[in-house]
N, C-alpha and C positions, 0 to 999 in steps of 0.2 A: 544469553545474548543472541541478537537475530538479526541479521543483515535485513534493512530495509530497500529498495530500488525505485528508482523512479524514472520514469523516461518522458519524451516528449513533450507536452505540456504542462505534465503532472511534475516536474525536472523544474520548468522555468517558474512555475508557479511556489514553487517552495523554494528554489534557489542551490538544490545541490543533488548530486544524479546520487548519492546512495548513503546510509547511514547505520553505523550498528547499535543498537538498544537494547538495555534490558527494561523488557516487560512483562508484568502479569497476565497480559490476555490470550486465552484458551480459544479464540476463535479471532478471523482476520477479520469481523467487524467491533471484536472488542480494541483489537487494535488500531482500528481505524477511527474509534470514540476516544482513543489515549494520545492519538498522533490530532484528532481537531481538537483537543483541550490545552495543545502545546501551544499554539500561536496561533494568530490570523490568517499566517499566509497557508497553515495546513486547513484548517479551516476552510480556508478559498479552494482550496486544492480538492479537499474532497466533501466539497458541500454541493456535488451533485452525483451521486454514486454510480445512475445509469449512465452515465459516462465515464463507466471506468470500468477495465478489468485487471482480474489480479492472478497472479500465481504465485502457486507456494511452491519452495523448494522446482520450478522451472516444470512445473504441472499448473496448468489452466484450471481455475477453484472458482467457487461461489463466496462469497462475504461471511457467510455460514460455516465455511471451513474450519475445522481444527487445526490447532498449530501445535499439539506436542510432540515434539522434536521436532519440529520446525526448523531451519538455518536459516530457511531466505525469503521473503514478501517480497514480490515483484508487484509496481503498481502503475500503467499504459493505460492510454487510449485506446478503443476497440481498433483493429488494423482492419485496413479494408484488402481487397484482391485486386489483382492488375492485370 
């Protein structure tokens, strides 16, 4: 099982800020081909990738990432500085 997260538009765009799933994917873009084959609304959510970052386990990753042992996919907007 793998806590998924979602924040800020990637949130409203799906409809709920976090989820736990059991999955087969060995990397955070296999996971991200398993989450836009669930429905539309993840499909909207991440059918533009360079608008998105992700962390695994609260470490800033590439889509490329591995995920064994994995607990957590965090998936934002790039944050800007103030």
């Amino acid at each position: 099982m793998i806590d998924v997260l979602y924040f800020a538009w990637v949130r409203e765009r799906i409809g709920i800020p976090k989820e736990k799933l059991e999955t087969t994917a060995t990397t955070v873009m296999d996971l991200v081909e398993e989450l836009r084959a669930r429905e539309e609304r993840y499909a909207l959510a991440f059918s533009d990738l360079s608008s998105l970052r992700v962390a695994v386990d609260q470490d800033l990753s590439d889509f490329d990432a591995p995920l064994n042992g994995a607990r957590e996919v965090a998936f934002f907007p790039p944050m800007t500085g103030g």
